[in-house]
GUGU-410296 format. One line per 2 residues: number of its first residue (from 1); their letters; for each residue x, y, z of C-alpha. Coordinates in Angstrom, 3 decimals. Layout:
NUM> a> X,Y,Z | ...
***
This chain:
1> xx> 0.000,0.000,0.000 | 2.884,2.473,0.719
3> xx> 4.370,1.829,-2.748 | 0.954,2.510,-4.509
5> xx> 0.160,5.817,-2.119 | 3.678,6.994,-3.470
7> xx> 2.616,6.381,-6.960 | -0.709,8.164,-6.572
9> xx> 1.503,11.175,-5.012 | 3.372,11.200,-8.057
11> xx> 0.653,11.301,-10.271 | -2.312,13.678,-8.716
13> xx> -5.396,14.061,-10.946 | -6.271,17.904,-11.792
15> xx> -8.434,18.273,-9.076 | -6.158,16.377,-6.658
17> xx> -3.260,18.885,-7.587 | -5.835,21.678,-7.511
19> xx> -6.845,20.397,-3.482 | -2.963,19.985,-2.780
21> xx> -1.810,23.794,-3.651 | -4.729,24.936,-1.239
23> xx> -3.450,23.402,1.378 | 0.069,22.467,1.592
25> xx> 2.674,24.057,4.101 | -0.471,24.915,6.545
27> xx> -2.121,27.246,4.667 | -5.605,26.417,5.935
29> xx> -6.101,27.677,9.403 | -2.703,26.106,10.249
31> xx> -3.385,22.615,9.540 | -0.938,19.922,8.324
33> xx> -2.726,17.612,5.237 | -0.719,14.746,4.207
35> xx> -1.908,13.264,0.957 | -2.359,9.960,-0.714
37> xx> -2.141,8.534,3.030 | -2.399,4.584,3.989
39> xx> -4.851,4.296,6.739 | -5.613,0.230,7.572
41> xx> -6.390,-1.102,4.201 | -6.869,1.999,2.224
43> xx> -5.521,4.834,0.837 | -7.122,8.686,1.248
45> xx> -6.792,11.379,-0.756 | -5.853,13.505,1.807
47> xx> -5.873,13.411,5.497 | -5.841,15.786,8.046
49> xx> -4.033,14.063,11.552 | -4.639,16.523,14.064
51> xx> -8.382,16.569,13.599 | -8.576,13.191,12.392
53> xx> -10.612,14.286,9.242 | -9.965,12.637,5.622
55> xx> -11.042,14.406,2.318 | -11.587,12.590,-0.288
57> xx> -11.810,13.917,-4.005 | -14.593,11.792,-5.979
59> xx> -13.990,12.053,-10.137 | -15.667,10.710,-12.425
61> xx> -15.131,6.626,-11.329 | -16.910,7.145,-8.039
63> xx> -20.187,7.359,-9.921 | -19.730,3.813,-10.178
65> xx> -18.343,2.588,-7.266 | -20.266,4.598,-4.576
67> xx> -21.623,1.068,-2.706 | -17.919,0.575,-2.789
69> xx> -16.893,4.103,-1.210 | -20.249,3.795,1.102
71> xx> -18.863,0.615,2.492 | -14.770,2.883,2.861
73> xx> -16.602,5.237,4.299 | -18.259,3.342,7.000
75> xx> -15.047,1.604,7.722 | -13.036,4.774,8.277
77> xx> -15.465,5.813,10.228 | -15.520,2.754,12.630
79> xx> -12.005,3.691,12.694 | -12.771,7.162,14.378
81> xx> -12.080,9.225,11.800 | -14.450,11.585,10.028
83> xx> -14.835,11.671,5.984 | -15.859,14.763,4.033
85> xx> -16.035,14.399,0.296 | -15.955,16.900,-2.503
87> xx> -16.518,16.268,-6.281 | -13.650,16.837,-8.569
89> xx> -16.082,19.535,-10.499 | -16.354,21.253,-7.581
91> xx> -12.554,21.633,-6.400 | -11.989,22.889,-10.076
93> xx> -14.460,25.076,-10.635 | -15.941,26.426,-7.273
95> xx> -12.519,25.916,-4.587 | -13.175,29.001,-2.508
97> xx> -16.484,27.505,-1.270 | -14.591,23.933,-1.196
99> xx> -12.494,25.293,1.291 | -14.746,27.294,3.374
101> xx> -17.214,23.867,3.694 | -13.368,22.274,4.238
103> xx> -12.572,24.914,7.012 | -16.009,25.014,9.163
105> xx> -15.426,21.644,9.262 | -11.995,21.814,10.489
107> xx> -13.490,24.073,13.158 | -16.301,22.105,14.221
109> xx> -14.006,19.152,14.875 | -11.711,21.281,17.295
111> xx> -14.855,22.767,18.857 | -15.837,19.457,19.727
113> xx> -19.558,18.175,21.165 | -21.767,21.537,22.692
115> xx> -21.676,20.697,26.437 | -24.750,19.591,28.084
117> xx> -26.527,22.218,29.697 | -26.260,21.413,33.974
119> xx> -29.980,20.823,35.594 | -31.455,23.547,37.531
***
């Protein structure tokens, strides 16, 4: 798996390159992405550690296959982590609002749960 996530690093779709300038070097809010990262059995577009989120960037294929990524999804999920997808049409032609979904997101995860309001 580390061998093909290199590979996929080496050869990023449009959209995937697109994603990748956005936020490399911490340029969103200060968060470190990795991309084309092995988690268990599967490699994610791109992951984000320190809030445990993954984005994934669905072309054209996932049309197909989206029992396939349903059952991913659910599995990274089980795993703890949180998935947030984006179609490739949208990181190419609409990336501002990509990354403001991307960054509420990002700061809902660090908010964590709304505490429970104490009996009176």
């Amino acid at each position: 798996m580390i061998e093909l996530a290199r590979v996929m690093r080496l050869e990023p779709t449009r959209s995937e390159r697109i994603f990748w300038d956005a936020v490399r070097n911490r340029q969103l809010d200060g968060v470190k992405f990795r991309r084309q990262q092995v988690i268990e059995r599967f490699v994610v577009d791109f992951f984000a550690p320190s809030h445990r989120l993954v984005v994934e960037i669905d072309g054209g294929v996932h049309e197909v296959q989206r029992e396939r990524d349903a059952l991913r999804e659910q599995f990274l999920e089980d795993c703890g982590l949180r998935v947030l997808r984006f179609s490739a049409d949208d990181v190419e032609r609409r990336l501002p609002e990509v990354l403001d979904t991307l960054l509420e997101t990002l700061r809902d995860l660090t908010a964590g749960p709304e505490p429970h309001p104490r009996p009176s």
